[in-house]
N, C-alpha and C positions, 0 to 999 in steps of 0.2 A: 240245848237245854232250855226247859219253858221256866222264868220264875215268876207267881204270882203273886199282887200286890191288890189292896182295899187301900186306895186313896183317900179318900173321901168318902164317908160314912153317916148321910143323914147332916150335914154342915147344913147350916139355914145362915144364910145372909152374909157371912163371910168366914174366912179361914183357910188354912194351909195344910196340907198334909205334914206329914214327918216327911225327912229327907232321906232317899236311897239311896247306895252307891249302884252305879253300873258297870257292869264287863264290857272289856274292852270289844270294838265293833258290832254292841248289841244296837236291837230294835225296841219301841214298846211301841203296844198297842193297848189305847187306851178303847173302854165303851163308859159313854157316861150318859144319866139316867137323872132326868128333872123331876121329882116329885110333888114339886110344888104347882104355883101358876104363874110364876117370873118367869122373865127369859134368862136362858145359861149366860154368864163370863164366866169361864173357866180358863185359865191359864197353865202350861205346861212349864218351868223354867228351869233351866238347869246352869250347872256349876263347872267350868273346865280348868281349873286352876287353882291345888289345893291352897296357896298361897292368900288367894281372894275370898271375901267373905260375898261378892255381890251376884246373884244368880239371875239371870237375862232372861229373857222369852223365847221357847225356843219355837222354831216354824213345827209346822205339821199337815199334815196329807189328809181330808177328810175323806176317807175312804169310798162315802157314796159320792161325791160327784169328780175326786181327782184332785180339788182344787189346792192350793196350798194356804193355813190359816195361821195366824199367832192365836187365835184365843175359839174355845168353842164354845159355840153359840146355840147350838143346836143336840139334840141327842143323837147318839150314832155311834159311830166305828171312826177311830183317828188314829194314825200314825207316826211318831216322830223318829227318825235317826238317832243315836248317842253318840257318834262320834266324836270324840276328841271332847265329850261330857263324862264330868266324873262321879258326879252329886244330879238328881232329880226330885221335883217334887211339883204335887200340883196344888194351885189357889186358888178360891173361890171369891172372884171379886165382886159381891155383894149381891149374888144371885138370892130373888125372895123364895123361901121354897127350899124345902131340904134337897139336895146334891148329891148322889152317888159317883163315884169314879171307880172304875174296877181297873187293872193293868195288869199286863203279859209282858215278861219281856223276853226277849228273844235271845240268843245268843248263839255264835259258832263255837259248834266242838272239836 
């Protein structure tokens, strides 16, 4: 099952998304979208421990060259695992220039 997410909506210079939960052993696949004339920081973080209030960076796969990133920098196609993530969400660390983020996640049926 595919569930779709609007991250990030037009954000100019900083801010966070709302927080998701994920299913267990999903994927997201983020595309995010510069509007402006800044460079992206985008950050992906998420939560593995209902317990905790502190959400981490998580890695991610930029799809065009393979590489693996904490933060995107660039417009494109990105990937990260959820594993063993319960909470998701993405931040806009003070990109000039409205921010789109769209997300897919993925999930076994």
């Amino acid at each position: 099952m595919n569930i779709k997410f609007l991250f990030l909506d037009d954000t100019d210079t900083s801010g966070e998304s709302q927080v998701f939960y994920c299913e267990e052993g999903a994927s997201l696949t983020l595309q995010a979208k510069n509007l402006g004339s800044g460079t992206l920081d985008v950050e992906v973080e998420g939560l593995s421990d209902a317990e905790e209030d502190d959400f981490t960076v998580l890695a991610m796969t930029d799809l065009s060259s393979g590489d693996t990133v904490e933060k995107i920098a660039a417009e494109g196609l990105y990937r990260v695992a959820l594993d063993g993530i319960m909470q998701v969400k993405v931040v806009n660390n003070n990109t000039a220039g409205e921010v789109k983020v769209f997300g897919v996640m993925s999930t076994r049926q």
